[in-house]
N, C-alpha and C positions, 0 to 999 in steps of 0.2 A: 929792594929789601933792606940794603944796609942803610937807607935815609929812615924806614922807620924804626930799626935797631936803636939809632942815633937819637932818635926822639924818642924811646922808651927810655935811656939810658940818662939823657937830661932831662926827663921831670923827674924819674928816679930820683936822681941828685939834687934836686929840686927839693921834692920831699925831705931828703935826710937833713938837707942846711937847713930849711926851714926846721924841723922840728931839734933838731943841736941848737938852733938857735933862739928856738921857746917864741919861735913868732906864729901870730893867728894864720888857720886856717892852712896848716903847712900838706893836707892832700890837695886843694885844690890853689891857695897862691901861690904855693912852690913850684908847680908844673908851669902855669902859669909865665912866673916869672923866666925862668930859666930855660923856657920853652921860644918866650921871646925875643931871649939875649942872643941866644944860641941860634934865629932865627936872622936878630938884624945883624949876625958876625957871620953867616953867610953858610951857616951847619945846613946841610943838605936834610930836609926835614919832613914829616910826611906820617900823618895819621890812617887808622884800619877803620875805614866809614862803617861797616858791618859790626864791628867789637864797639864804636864807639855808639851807635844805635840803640846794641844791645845793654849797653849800661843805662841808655835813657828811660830804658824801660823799669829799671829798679825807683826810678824815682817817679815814674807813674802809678809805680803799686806802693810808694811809702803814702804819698797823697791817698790815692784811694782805700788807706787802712784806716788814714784819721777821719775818714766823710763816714762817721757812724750816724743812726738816724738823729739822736740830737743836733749834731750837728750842722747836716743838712737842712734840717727844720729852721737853719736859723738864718740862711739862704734869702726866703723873702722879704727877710726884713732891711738886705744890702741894696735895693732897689737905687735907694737915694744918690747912695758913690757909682753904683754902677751906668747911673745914665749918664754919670759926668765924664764915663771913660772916652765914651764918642766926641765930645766936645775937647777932650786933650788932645784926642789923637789929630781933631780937625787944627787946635790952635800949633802943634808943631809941625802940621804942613803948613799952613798959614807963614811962621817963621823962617823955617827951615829950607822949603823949596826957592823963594828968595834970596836967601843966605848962598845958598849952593848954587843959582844960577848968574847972579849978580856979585857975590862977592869972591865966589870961586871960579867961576867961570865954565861953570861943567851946561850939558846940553839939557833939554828938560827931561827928559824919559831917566837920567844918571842922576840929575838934581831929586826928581821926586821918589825915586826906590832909594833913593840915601836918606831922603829924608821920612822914609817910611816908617815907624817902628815895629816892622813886622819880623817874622824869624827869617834866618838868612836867607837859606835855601828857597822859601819861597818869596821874597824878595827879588834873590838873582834870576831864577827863573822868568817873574812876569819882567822885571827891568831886560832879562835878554830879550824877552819877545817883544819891546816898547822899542828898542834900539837903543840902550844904556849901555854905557861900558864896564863891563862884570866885572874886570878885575880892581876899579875903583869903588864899584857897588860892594866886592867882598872885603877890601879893607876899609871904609870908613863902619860899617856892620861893624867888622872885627874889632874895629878902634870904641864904636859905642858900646860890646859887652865888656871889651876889656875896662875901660875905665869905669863901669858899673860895679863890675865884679868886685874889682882894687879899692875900690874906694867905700864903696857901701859899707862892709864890715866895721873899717874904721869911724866910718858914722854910727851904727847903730851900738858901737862900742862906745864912743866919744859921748852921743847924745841920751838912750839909754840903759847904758852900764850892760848889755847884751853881751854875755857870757857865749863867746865863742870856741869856748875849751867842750862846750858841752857833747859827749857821746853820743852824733844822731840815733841810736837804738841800743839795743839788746845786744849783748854777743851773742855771735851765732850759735854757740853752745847753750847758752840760753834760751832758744827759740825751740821750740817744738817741731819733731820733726816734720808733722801734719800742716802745721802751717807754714813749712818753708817750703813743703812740695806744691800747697796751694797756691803759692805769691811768686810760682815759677810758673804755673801753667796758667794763671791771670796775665803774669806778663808776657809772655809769647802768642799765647790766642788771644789776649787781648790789641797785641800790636798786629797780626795781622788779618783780624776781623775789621780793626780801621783801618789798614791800608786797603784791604780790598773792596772798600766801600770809600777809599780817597778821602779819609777824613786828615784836615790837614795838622801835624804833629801829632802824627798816629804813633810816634814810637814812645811817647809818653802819655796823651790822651786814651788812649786803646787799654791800657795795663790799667790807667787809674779809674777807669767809667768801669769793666770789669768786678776790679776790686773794689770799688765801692758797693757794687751791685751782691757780690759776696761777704763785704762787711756788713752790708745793711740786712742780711738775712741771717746773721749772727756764725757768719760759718770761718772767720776770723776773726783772732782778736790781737794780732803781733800787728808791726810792721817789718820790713827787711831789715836784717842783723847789721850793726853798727858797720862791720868789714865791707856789706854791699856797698852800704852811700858813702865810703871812702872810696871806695873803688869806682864808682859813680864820679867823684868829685876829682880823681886823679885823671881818668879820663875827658871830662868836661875840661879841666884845667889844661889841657895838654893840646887838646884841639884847638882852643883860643888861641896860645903864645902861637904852634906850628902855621896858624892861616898866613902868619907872617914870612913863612918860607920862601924866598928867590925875592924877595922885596930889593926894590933900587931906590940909590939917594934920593933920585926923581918923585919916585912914588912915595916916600919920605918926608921930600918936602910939602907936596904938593896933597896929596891923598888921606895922608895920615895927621897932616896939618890940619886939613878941611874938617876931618872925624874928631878933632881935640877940640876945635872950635865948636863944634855942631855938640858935643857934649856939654862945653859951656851952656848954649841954649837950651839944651835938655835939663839939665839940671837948674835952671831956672825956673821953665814952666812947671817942673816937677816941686819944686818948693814951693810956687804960687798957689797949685791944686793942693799938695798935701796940706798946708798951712792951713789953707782956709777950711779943706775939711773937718779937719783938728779944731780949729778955732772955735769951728757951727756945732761941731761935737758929735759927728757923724759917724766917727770911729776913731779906735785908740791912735796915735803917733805913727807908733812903730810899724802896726800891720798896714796904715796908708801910707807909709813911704814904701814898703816892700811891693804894695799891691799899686802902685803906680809909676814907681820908677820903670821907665823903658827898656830895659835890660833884656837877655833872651830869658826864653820860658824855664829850661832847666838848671840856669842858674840861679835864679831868683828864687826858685823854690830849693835849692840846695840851701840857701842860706836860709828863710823861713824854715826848715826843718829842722838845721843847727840850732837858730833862738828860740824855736819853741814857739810861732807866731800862727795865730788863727788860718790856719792851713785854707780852711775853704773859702774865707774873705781872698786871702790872693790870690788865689787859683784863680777863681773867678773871676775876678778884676781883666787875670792876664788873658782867660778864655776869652773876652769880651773885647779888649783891644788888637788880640788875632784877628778873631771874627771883622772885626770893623775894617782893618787894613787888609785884611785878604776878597773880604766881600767887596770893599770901596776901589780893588786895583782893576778889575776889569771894566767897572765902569768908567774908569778915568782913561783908561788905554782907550776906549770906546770917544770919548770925548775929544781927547788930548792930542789921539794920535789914530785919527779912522785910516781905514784902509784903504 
């Protein structure tokens, strides 16, 4: 109990230096930051997977408030980026599994869920069932959202001029009370009509296909009040820095080394694809580096919501790179590692 007192009470702190100190993103880099200081100085630390769940569901229904039918209409016309999604995810196994078994030295079943870009948890999962070592599989993960997270914003500040001061919604005073009751009861029977049908990132999937299915029938017109998706963003922030919890110099050098390196690669291939799609003129900048950077699914869309970016292009993008790495891990365990 008092390790997750400790960890509400530094990203708390988090937040308030960040924002005294007028730096971007202070719900979500401030927990963050202060989450993982407080993490490698050896603070006894520890997130509420149920609370944290339930915030992910706010940003399934902020997405499925912008997928109104125009929108969605404009869906078939992504075809082009989205068949390249499969060919990145194959070029950073290609890299990556290499990197991690020859330059790190890890076994193949921990090389290739490291090298996976999939979301954590199922990641750890099919890597425990391959015979991966889960707690090197959850920190190089942790090491690839965190460096996405930290560093993104700066980019699409840096490159272009992306106002991240901006209010993701309405205040809640603002919001109608009709539609705050509707975008409660999309997210909760949304999240667990997909988990009971194993849809994978049902706590954000489930809320957004719902609420879409309710926007598109015109029975919505809000998304959730500015306070949700900080409260969203403080939670996401907070779980990142805490994964860091009980970490050793060991794991430090060696774990968290291999995830900073394997980011460098990441961040390569990701400039190679977004450039060129840019170049070919396939889509604007900004939403092909949002909707291709490897980052997890609800952060990525945390910051698309902030700049204000073609919602449904990177949903999409990221639905399709899940799908790829969640459909392609059993067949690889089938391959790589029969029984």
């Amino acid at each position: 109990m008092m390790s997750v007192i400790f960890t509400f009470a530094i990203a708390l702190l988090g937040v308030m230096v960040f924002i005294f100190a007028n730096l971007p993103l202070p719900w979500l880099l401030g927990p963050i930051t202060f989450c993982l200081v407080g993490a490698l100085l050896g603070v006894p630390m520890k997130g509420v997977k149920p609370l944290n769940d339930t915030m992910r569901t706010i940003l399934g229904v902020a997405v499925g408030a912008t997928l109104t039918p125009a929108v969605m209409g404009d869906i078939a016309g992504m075809w082009p980026t989205l068949l390249l999604m499969p060919v990145m995810v194959v070029a950073i196994g290609v890299v990556g599994i290499p990197f991690f078994t020859r330059v790190c030295g890890y076994d193949k079943a921990t090389a290739y869920y490291s090298a996976m870009p999939g979301g954590l948890q199922d990641m750890l999962l099919f890597g425990e069932e391959a015979g991966g070592n889960i707690r090197t599989l959850s920190l190089i993960h942790a090491t690839r959202v965190l460096v996405v997270v930290v560093a993104l914003p700066f980019m699409l500040k840096g490159i272009w001029d992306a106002d991240l001061s901006n209010p993701p919604g309405l205040p809640a005073i603002d919001v109608p009370v009709l539609d705050l009751l509707i975008m409660i009861v999309c997210a909760f029977a949304g999240w667990r009509i997909a988990k009971f049908f194993g849809l994978f990132g049902a706590s954000i999937l489930g809320p957004l296909i719902l609420t879409a299915i309710v926007t598109m029938l015109g029975l919505l017109e809000n998304r959730p009040p500015a306070e949700a998706i900080w409260a969203a963003q403080f939670f996401i922030g907070m779980t990142i820095g805490a994964k860091y919890a009980g970490i050793t110099a060991q794991e430090v050098r060696k774990d968290v080394t291999a995830g900073f390196g394997f980011c460098v690669i990441l961040i390569v291939l990701t400039t190679i694809f977004a450039g060129g799609i840019y170049e070919l003129g396939l889509a604007p900048g900004m939403e092909t580096l949002l909707a291709f950077t490897p980052g997890g699914q609800a952060e990525l869309t945390v910051l698309a919501l902030i700049v204000g970016a073609d919602m449904a292009f990177v949903v999409a993008h990221h639905i399709v790179r899940i799908f790829v790495v969640i459909l392609g891990a059993p067949v690889m365990n089938r391959l790589l590692w029969p029984k």
